[in-house]
C-alpha positions as CSV (number, residue, x, y, z in Angstrom):
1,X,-115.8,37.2,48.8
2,X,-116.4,33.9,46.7
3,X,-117.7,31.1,48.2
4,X,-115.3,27.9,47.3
5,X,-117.5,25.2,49.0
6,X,-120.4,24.7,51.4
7,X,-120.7,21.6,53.9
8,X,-123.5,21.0,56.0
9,X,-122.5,23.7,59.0
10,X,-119.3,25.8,57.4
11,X,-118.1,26.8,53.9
12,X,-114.7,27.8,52.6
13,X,-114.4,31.4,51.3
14,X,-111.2,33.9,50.2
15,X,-110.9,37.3,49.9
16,X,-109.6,39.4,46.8
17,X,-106.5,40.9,47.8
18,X,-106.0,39.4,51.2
19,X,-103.2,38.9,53.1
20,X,-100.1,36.3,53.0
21,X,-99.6,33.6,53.8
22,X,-102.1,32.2,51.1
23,X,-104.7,30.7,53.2
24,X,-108.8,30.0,53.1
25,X,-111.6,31.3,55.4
26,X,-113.7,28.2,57.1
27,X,-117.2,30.4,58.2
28,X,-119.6,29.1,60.4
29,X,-122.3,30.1,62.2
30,X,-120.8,30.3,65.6
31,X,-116.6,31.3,64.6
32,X,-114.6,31.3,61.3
33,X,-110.7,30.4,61.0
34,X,-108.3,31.2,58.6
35,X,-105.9,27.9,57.4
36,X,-103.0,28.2,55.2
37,X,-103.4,26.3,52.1
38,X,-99.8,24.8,52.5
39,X,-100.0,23.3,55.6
40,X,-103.4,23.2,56.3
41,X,-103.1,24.6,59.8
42,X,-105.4,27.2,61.5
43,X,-104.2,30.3,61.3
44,X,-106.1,32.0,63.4
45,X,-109.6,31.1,65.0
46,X,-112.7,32.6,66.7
47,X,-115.8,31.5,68.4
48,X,-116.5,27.6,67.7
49,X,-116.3,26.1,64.7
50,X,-116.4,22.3,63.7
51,X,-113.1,22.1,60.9
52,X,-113.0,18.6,59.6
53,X,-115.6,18.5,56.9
54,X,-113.3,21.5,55.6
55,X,-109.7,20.6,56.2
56,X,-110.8,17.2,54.6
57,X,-112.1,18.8,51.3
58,X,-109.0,21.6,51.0
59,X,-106.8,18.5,51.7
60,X,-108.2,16.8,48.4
61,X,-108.3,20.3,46.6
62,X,-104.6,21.6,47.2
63,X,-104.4,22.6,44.0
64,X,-107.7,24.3,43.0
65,X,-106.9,26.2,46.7
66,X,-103.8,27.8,45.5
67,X,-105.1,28.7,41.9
68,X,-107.8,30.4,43.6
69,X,-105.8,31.6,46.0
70,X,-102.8,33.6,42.7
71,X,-106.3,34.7,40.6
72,X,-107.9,36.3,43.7
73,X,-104.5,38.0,44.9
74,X,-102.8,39.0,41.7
75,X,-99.9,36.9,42.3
């Protein structure tokens, strides 16, 4: 699972292969969500987990997201 970005309590990660709709993995010590790299709305949460030092970076890296996003899935 590559590791995108690291902030001071969460990073952003994706899987090879993974699922549609194209979305990112915020991991924290205490929960993880999945966001679509779209929208930039959780897709689906658990535990705790603080999002806005993430959904401020992926908001400024759109683009790098959804390269990632077609090398990683084989789209």
């Amino acid at each position: 699972m590559p590791r995108l970005a690291r902030f001071s309590n969460t990073e952003i990660a994706m899987y090879f292969a993974d699922h549609n709709p194209p979305h990112f993995h915020v991991l924290g010590r205490d929960g993880a969500a999945q966001v679509s790299i779209d929208e930039l709305e959780v897709i689906a949460m658990s535990g705790r987990i603080d999002l806005n030092e993430a959904l401020a970076w992926a908001a400024e890296n759109k683009v790098l997201l959804r390269g990632k996003w077609e090398e990683l899935s084989g789209s």
